[in-house]
N, C-alpha and C positions, 0 to 999 in steps of 0.2 A: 504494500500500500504506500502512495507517495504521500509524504508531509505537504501542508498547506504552502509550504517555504519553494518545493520543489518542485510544484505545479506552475507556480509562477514560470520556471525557468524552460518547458515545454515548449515549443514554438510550433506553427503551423508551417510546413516546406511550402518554399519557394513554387517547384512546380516537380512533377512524379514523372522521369526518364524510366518508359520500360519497352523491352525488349519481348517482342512475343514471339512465340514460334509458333505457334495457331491463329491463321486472322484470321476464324472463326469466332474466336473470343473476341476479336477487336469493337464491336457494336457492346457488347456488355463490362467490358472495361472501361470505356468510355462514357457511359453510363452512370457507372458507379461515382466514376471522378466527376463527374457536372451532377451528380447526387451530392457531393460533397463539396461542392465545390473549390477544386481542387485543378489548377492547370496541368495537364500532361503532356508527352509527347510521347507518340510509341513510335518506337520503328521495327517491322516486320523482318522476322528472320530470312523472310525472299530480299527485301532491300538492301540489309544489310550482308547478304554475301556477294552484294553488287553494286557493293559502296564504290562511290567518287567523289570527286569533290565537287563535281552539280549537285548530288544529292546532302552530300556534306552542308552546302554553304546554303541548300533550302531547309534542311532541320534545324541549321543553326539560326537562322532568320525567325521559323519558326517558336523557339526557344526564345530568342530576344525579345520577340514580338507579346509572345503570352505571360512575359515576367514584367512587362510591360516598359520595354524600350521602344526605340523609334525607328522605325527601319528604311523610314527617307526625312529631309527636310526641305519643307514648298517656301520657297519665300513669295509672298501673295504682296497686292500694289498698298500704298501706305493708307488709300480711303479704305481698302475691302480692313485691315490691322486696327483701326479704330471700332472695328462693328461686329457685335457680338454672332457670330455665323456657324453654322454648321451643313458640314458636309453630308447627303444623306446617299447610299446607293439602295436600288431594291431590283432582284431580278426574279425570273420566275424560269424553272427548268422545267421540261414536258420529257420524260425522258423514255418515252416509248408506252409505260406502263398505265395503268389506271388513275393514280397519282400524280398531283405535281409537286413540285419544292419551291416556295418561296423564299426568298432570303433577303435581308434587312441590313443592314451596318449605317452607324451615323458617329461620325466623329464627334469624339468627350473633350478634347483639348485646344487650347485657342492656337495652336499649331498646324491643328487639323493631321496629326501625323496617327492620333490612337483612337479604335476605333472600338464601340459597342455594335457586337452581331447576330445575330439569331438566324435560325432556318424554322421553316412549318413543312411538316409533311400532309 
């Protein structure tokens, strides 16, 4: 049992790096972690025996991105810098099936570099 003193000192990680060797599992891992909300990044054991460094420098973007760094910087004109603005995108995928996927992202920062996103199926 941990003392009250050593709860304090518990932290919540960063973001959960796992490796799968079934992406079978990958929909219910991912699951768990946005239950918890929890950033992850998996990489599949098909990717990774076919690692480069294209795929290298998209996980590491990745990673940046959901620990919440910047992964470009827009310099915008000095009237749009005075004015409170947000970027929004929404698309909608038709991807053959009965379903569709819609998806949402709108930028949080007065940068416009970090963004809030969502999908609906």
């Amino acid at each position: 049992m941990l003392s009250s003193s050593s709860k304090k000192q518990l932290r919540h990680p960063t973001i959960v790096v796992c490796l799968l060797q079934r992406e079978s599992t990958y929909k219910a891992f991912k699951e768990v972690m946005h239950q918890y909300r929890m950033p992850s990044q998996v990489i599949t054991t098909r990717n990774a025996s076919k690692f480069n460094l294209s795929k290298a420098t998209n996980i590491l973007r990745q990673i940046n991105s959901k620990t919440g760094g910047d992964l470009y910087y827009l310099k915008f004109p000095e009237s749009l810098e005075s004015k409170r603005t947000m970027l929004i995108g929404i698309d909608v995928s038709h991807a053959g099936g009965p379903n569709s996927i819609v998806g949402f992202s709108a930028s949080i920062n007065k940068e416009m570099s970090q963004y809030y996103s969502e999908h609906l199926i």
